[in-house]
C-alpha positions as CSV (number, residue, x, y, z in Angstrom):
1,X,0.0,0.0,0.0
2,X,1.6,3.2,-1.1
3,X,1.6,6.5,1.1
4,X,0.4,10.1,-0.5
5,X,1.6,12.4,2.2
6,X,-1.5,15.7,2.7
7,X,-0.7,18.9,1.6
8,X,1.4,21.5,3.7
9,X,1.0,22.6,6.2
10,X,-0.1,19.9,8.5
11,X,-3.2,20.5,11.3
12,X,-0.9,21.4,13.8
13,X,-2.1,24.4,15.6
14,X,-0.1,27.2,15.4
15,X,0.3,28.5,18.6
16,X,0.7,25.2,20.4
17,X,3.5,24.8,18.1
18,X,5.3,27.5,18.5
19,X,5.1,27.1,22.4
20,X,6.1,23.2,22.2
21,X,9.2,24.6,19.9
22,X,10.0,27.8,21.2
23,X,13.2,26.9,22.6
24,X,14.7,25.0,20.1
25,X,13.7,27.3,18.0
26,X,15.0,30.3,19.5
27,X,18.2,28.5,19.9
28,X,18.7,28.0,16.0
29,X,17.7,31.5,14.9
30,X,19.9,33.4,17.2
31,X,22.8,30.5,16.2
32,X,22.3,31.7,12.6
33,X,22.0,35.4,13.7
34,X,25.2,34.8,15.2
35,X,27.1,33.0,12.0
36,X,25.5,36.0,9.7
37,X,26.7,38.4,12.1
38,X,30.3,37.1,11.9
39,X,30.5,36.0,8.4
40,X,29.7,39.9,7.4
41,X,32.6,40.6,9.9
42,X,35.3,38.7,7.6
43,X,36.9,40.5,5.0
44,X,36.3,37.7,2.3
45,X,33.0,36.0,3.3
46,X,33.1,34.4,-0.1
47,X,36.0,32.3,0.5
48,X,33.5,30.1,3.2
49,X,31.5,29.1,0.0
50,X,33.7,26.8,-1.3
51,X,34.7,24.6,1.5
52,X,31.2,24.5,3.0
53,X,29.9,23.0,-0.1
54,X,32.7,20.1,-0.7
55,X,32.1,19.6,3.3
56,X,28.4,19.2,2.9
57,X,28.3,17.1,-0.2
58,X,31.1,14.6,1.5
59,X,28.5,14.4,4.3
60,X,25.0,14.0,2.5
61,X,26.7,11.5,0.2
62,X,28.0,9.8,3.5
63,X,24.2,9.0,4.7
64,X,23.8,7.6,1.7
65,X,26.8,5.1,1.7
66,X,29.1,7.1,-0.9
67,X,32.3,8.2,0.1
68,X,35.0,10.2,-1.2
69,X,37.8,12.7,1.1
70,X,38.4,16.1,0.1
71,X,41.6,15.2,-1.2
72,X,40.4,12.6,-4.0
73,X,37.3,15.3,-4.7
74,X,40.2,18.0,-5.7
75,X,42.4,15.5,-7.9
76,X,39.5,14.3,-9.3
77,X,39.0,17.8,-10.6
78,X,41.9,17.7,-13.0
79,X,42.7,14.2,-13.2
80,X,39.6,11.3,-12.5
81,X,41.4,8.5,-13.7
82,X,44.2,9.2,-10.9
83,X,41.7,8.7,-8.0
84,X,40.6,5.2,-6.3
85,X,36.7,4.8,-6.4
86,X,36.5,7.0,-9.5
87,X,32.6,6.1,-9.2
88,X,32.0,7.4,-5.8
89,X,34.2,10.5,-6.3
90,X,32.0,11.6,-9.4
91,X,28.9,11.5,-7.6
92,X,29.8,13.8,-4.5
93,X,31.8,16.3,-7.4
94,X,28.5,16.2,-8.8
95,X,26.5,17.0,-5.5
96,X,29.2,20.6,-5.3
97,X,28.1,21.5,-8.8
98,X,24.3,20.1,-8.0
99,X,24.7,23.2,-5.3
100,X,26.5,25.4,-7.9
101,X,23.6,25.5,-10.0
102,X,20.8,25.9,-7.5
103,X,22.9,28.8,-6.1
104,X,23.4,30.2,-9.3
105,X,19.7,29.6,-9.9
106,X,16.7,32.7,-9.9
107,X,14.3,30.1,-9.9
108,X,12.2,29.6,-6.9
109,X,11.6,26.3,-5.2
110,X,9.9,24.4,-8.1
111,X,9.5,21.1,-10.1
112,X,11.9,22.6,-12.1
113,X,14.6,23.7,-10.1
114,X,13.9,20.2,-8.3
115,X,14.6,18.6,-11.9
116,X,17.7,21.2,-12.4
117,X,19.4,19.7,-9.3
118,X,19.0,16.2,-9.7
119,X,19.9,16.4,-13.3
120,X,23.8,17.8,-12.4
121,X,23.9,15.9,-9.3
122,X,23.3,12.4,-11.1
123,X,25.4,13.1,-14.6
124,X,27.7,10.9,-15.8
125,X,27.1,8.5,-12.7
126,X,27.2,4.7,-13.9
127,X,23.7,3.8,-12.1
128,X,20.9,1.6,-14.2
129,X,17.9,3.5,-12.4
130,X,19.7,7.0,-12.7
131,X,17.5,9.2,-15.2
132,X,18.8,12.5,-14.2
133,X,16.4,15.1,-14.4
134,X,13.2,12.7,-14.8
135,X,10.4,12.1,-12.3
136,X,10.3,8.9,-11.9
137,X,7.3,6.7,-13.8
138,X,7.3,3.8,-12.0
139,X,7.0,2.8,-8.1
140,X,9.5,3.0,-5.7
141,X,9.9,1.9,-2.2
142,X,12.3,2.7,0.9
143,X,13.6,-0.4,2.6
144,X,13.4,-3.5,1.2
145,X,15.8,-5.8,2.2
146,X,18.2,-5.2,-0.9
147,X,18.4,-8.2,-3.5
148,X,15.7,-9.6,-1.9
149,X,13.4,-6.8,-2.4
150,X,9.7,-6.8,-2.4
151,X,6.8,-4.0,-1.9
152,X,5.1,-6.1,0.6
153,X,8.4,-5.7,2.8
154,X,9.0,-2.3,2.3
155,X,8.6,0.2,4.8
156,X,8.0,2.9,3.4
157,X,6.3,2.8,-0.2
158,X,5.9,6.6,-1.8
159,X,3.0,8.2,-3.6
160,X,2.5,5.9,-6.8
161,X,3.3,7.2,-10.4
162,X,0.2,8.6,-11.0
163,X,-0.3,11.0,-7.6
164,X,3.0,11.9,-8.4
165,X,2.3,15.4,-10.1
166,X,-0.6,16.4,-7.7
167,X,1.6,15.7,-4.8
168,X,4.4,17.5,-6.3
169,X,1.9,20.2,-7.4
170,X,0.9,20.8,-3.5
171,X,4.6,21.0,-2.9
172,X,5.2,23.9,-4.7
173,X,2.5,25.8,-4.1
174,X,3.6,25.5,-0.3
175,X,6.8,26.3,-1.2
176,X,5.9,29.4,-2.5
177,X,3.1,31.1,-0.5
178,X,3.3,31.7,3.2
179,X,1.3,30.7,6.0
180,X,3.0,32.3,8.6
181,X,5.0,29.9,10.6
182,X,8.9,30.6,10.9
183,X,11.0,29.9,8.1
184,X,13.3,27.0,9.7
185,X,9.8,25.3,10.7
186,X,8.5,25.4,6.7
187,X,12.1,24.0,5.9
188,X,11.3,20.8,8.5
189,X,7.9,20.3,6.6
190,X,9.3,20.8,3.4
191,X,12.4,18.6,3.9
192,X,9.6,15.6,5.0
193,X,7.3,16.4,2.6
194,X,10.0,15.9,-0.3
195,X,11.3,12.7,1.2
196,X,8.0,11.3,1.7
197,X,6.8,12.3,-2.2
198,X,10.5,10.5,-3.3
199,X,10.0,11.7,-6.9
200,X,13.0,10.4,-8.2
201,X,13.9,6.9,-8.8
202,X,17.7,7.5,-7.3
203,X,19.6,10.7,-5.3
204,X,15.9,11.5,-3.7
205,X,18.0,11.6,-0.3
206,X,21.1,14.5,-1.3
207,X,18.3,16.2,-3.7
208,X,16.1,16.7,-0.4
209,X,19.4,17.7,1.4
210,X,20.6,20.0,-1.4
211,X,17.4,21.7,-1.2
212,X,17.6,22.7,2.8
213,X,21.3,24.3,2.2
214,X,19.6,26.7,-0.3
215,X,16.3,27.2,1.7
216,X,18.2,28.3,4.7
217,X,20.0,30.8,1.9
218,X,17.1,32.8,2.5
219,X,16.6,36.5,3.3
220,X,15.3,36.5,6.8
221,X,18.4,34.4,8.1
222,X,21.7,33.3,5.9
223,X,23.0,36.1,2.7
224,X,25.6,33.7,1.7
225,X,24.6,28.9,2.7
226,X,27.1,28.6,5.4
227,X,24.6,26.0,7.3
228,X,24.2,22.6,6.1
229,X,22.7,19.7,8.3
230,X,23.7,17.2,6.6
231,X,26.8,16.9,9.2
232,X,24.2,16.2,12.0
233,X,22.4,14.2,10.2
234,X,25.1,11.8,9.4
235,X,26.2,11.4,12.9
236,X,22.3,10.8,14.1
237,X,21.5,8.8,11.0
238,X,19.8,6.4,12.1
239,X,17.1,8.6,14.3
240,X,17.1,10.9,11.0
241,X,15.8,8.4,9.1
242,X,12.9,7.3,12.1
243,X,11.8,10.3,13.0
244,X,11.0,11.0,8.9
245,X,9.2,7.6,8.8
246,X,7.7,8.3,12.0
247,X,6.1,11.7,10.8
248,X,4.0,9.2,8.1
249,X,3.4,6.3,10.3
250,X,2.2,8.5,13.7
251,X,2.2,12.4,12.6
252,X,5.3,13.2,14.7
253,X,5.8,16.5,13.4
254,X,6.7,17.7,17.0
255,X,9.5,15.5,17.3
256,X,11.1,15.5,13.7
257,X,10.8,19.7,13.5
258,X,13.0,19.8,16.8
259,X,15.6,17.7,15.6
260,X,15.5,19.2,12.4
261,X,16.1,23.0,14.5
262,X,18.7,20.7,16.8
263,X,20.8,20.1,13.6
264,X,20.3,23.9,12.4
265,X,21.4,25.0,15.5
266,X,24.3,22.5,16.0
267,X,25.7,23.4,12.6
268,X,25.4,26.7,12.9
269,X,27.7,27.1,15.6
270,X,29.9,24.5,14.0
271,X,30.1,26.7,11.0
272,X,30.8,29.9,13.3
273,X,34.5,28.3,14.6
274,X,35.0,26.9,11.1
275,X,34.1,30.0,9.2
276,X,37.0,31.7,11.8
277,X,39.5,29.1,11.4
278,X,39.0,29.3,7.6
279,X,39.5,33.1,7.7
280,X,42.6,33.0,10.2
281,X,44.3,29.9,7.9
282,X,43.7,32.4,4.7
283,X,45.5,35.2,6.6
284,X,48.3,33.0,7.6
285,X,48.8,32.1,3.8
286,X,48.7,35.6,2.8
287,X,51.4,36.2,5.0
288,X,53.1,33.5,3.7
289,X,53.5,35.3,0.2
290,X,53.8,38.5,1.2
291,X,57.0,36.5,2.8
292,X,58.0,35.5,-0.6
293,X,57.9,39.3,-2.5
294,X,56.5,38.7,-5.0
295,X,53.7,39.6,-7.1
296,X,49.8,39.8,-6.9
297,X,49.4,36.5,-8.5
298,X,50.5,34.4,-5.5
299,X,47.6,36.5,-3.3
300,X,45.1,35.5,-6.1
301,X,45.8,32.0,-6.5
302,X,45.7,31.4,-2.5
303,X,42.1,32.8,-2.6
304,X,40.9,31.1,-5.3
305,X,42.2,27.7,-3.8
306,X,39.3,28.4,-1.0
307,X,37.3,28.6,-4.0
308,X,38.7,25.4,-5.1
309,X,41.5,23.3,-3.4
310,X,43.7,22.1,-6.6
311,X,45.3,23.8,-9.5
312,X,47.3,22.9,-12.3
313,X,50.2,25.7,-14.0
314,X,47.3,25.6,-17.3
315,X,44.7,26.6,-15.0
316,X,47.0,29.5,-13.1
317,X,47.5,30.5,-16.8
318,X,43.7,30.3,-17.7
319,X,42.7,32.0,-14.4
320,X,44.9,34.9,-14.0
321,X,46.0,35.0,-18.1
322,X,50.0,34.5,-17.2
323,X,52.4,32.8,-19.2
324,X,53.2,29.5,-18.2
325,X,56.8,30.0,-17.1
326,X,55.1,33.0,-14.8
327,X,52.4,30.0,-14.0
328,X,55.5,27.6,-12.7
329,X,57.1,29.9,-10.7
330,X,54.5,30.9,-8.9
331,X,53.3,27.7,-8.3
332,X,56.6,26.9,-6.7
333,X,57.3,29.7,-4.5
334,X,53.1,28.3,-3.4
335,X,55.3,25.1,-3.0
336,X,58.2,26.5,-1.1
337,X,55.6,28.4,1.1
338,X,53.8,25.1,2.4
339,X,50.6,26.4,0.8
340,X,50.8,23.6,-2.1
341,X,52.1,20.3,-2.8
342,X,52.2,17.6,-5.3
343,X,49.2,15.4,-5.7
344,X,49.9,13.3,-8.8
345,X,53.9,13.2,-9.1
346,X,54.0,14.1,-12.6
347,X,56.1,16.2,-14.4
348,X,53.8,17.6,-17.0
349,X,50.4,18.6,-15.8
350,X,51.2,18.1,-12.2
351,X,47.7,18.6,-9.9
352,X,48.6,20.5,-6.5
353,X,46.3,20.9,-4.1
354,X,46.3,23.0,-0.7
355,X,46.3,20.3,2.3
356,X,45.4,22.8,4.7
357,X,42.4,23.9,3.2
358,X,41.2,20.1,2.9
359,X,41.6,19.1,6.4
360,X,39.5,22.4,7.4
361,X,36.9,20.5,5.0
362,X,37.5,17.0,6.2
363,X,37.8,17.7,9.7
């Protein structure tokens, strides 16, 4: 028997909610208060961007059993072949540029933009049932007991193909008109009501997830997605996964919107002393170069690693429009300076990436 979640918002009454949640949800706006307020304090806010994303998408794709380190994500960049579990890697690359284009997106939270995502992050992935960018048109089911799978042991079996458009229809429409209840508490509903609707034959999961870290982007709270639960999530997986089920099987809305706020809150402050240490290591590097005397280029190339971790001298050259030989040189004195090192031993074409910045994502 499959499950067609109701429309948004659920009959909770407002005011009882907000006075069963008022703590935890004071806790995660003032935590996000807090990281806005010091993020706008840095002098580069933008460098944050790039190492929160690879850090998320190494997390989401962790709760779903693929793995990669930051390390294999920034060779991969330049060279895939070089890199065990060239599969894996390619999927949680993906999930960075999946967050790429929703950030780069003016849509609004749509069918579309749903469709957008899922179509970068599943790209090039060897999986039979991937489809990127299609709803799916057949039925699906969550937990099943693997090769042995059958509907009838299924836990959780989604809308069937057919109330697949209205249920995605009543999505939306929530998603864009308000009904006054805080933002982080539409995000909870919104987060369950996608999982539970599973449009997607594969990468329902990180396309759910992707969609919180740009909901949170959101005028009333975050300028710039510094918070992504997915870190919290990964370490409480298991209740993560129960109290979703447990919102269909029992309406525990109170239950799964706390720990949803729990993990906003949690990774909020997380992202405070990260943001810092990020901003302090960036610092250190610049005085690193301004050690070596020499040019503007060296400054350049150490932000844009923040941006992303690995370079090649062809990409110095195609970034900053310097001849190679200026390209080499730099990236040696970025060498000398313990900013880079060698990732792939070659002579010609050598990847280096910045160790530093990847164990302030891995860590």
């Amino acid at each position: 028997m499959s499950f067609v979640p109701n429309p948004l918002p659920p009959g909770l009454e407002r005011t009882e909610l907000l006075a069963r949640l008022f703590d935890p949800l004071i806790a995660a706006e003032r935590a996000i208060a807090q990281l806005e307020g010091s993020a706008r304090q840095l002098k580069n806010p933008h460098i944050l961007i790039g190492p929160f994303s690879r850090r998320e998408a190494m997390l989401s794709s962790a709760i779903e059993d693929t793995h990669a380190s930051a390390e294999q994500m920034a060779l991969f960049e330049f060279e895939p072949d070089f890199v065990e579990n060239r599969d894996e890697v390619q999927e949680v690359v993906n999930y960075v540029r999946a967050l790429e284009v929703g950030l780069a997106s003016d849509l609004p939270v749509c069918k579309r933009l749903i469709r957008d995502l899922h179509e970068r992050l599943l790209r090039n992935v060897r999986r039979a049932n991937a489809r990127p960018g299609e709803f799916r048109r057949t039925q699906n089911a969550i937990g099943g007991g693997g090769g042995s799978f059958s509907f009838a042991a299924a836990k959780f079996v989604p809308p069937p193909p057919q109330r697949l458009q209205e249920s995605l229809d009543a999505f939306e429409r929530y998603a864009n008109t308000s009904d006054g209840l805080p933002h982080l508490v539409r995000v909870a509903l919104m987060h369950y009501q996608f999982e539970a609707i599973h449009p997607f034959d594969d990468g329902n999961g990180r396309v759910g997830r992707l969609l919180i870290g740009l909901m949170l982007c959101h005028p009333e709270h975050l300028s710039k997605p510094l918070v992504y639960v997915s870190a919290y999530f990964e370490k409480h997986r298991d209740r993560y996964y129960e109290l979703l089920f447990e919102v269909s099987s029992r309406g525990g809305w109170y239950e799964w919107i706390e720990f949803f706020l729990q993990a906003v809150a949690t990774q909020a402050v997380d992202a405070i002393g990260r943001a810092q240490r990020l901003a302090d290591l960036r610092e250190d590097m610049h005085r690193r170069v301004r050690k070596k005397r020499a040019s503007a280029l060296l400054p350049e190339i150490v932000d844009h690693l923040f941006v992303a971790p690995s370079v090649t001298a062809r990409h110095v050259c195609e970034l900053t429009g310097v001849q190679p030989n200026s390209a080499y040189s730099a990236i040696e004195k970025l060498v000398e300076a313990n900013i880079l090192v060698e990732g792939t031993g070659r002579r010609k074409g050598t990847v280096y990436y910045a160790p530093e910045i990847l164990r302030a994502i891995d860590t």
